[in-house]
C-alpha positions, 0 to 999 in steps of 0.5 A: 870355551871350545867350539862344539862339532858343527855336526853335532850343533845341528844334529845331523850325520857328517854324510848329512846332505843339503836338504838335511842340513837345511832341515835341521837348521830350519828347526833350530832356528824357529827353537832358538830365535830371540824373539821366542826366548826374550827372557833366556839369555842362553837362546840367543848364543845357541841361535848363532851357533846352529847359524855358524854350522850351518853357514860353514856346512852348506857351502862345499869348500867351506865343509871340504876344510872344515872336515880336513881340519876342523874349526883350525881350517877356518882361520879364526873366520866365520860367525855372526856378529849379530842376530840381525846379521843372521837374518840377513844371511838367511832371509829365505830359511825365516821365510820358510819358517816364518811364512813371511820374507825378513829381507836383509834387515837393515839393507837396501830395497827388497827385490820383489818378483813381477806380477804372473799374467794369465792369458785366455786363448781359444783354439780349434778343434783341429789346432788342438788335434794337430798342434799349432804355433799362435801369435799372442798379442800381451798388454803388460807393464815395462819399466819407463823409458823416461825415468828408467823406471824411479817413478821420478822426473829425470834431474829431478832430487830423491830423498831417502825415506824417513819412515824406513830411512831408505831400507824400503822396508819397516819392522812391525811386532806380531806375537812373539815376532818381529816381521819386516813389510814394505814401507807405507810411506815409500812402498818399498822404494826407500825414496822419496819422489819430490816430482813424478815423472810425467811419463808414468806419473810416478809408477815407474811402469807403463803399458805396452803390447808385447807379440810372443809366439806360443807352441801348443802341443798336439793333443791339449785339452779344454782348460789345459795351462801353458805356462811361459817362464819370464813373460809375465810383469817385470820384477820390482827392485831388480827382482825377476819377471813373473810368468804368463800362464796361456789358459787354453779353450777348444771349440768343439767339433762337429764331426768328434766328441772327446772323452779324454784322448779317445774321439767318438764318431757317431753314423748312422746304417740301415736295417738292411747293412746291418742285417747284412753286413757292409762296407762304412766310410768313416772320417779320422783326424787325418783322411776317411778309412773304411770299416767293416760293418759284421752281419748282425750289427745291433744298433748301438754297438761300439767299433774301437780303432787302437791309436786314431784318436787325440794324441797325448801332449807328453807323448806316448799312445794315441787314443782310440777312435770309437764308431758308434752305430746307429740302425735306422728302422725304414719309413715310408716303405712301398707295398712291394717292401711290405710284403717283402719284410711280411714274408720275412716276419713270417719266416722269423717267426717259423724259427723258434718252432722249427728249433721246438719240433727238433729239439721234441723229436729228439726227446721222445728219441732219447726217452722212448729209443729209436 
């Protein structure tokens, strides 16, 4: 019997591309496997076609031949001689599917990624503003140097597991499934330790102090993430590190309260300032500047400085620096004060009726002519 077209198998264009034939396979795969189709003896042979075309199709010299020469560019080669084989080859896709990891069935030790570590760092105000370089101090865990991480005494005899017969891993039936999870007995390592090292006791890990050297970008926030690829514990089995998460608290500042990248500063002027206007000084992130201060200020009012405030830690524009007003009303005045400031109610007060006689004379003006 001919093969069917590897295109057609996963039905997907031959401009397909990889994300697309990687979701085509997925969906095969989770329509066909055995374990969803015990009592069609038909499933199995489909399941191991769409593993074929996709096994020849993902890989670029492979599908080059394959599309110069078809199924003869493939020299009798390729295919699966089981479904085992087949989980194995793609035990990242049965994970995708599945939601759990197959491994290499019937393989050796899984490798299983290090354990992420998280470190709570408090900085100040200032070092966020600015920017800073931190020396951090992390316990983490490091294979032992004695038994070079088995967990055994060095000379001592290791013996593959019963239970897993030295896979590190078990089959267990879940519904329709059978999904593959670490090893009671030897919990993943596929041997048996018939003395533990004295170092570790057995753990294959000990503790030690590592010193790393962390940037923080000018302009973080509070609760801001750094995220450090690879420093985190080591990975089990010749898997990878984990990564170490740096969670960052700023103190707050005396003089600046944050609203995202904008700073706030608040001072303080008198009645007198801001009836007449002044000259204010005022801090920034780098040294004071002086602002002006109109006629007729009201308290409360709100003076923006385009790009003086926090910087963004992608780059990009500066926040702004908002001076926030504040008019104090004087205490404590002398009698010379008092009657300078009587004087000037009473001329405030003659306004409006002066505004009133104008704007009557002008009426009568209109209405009766001149």
């Amino acid at each position: 019997m001919s093969k069917r077209d590897f295109y057609e198998v996963l039905g997907v264009a031959k401009s397909a591309s990889e994300d697309e034939l990687k979701k085509a396979y997925r969906k095969l795969a989770f329509e066909f496997h055995p374990d969803r189709n015990q009592h069609d003896p038909e499933a199995e042979q489909k399941f191991k076609e769409a593993a074929e075309a996709y096994d020849v199709l993902r890989d670029p010299e492979k599908r080059q031949r394959y599309d110069t020469f078809g199924h003869d560019g493939m020299n009798g080669g390729g295919g699966f001689r089981s479904s085992e084989d087949i989980f194995g080859s793609f035990s990242d896709i049965f994970g995708e599917v599945f939601g759990f990891s197959t491994g290499a069935r019937g393989g050796g030790r899984r490798a299983q990624a290090g354990a992420d570590l998280r470190y709570n760092l408090t900085i100040t105000f200032r070092q966020a503003a600015k920017g800073d370089e931190v020396d951090l101090r992390i316990p983490v865990s490091v294979p032992c140097g004695e038994c070079k991480g088995t967990g055994a005494e060095p000379g001592s005899d290791m013996s593959d597991c019963r239970q897993c017969r030295g896979t590190g891993h078990v089959q267990q039936a879940q519904g329709f499934f059978r999904i593959s999870v670490t090893c009671p007995s030897c919990h993943g390592r596929g041997k048996i330790i018939t003395k533990f090292c004295a170092t570790c006791r057995g753990g294959g890990l000990v503790s030690e102090t590592r010193e790393l050297k962390v940037r923080i970008p000018a302009g973080v926030d509070d609760g801001s993430r750094l995220r450090l690829r690879g420093e985190g514990e080591p990975g089990v089995n010749g898997g990878p590190h984990g990564d170490l998460y740096v969670v960052i608290s700023v103190e707050q500042d005396k003089t600046f309260d944050r609203h995202g990248q904008n700073l706030i500063v608040r001072r303080d002027i008198s009645f007198v300032q801001a009836s007449l206007g002044d000259k204010i000084e005022v801090p920034t992130l780098d040294d004071p500047i002086t602002v002006d201060i109109p006629k007729g200020t009201q308290s409360g009012e709100v003076f923006q400085l385009r790009g003086l405030g926090m910087p963004h830690p992608g780059g990009g524009r500066k926040g702004d620096l908002l001076i926030e007003v504040k008019v104090l009303t004087p205490t404590g005045i002398s009698a010379k004060q008092e009657e300078l400031l009587r004087e000037f109610a009473r001329l405030e007060e003659e306004k409006p009726l002066k505004k009133a006689k104008n704007f009557f004379k002008k009426a009568k003006e209109k209405v009766l002519g001149d």
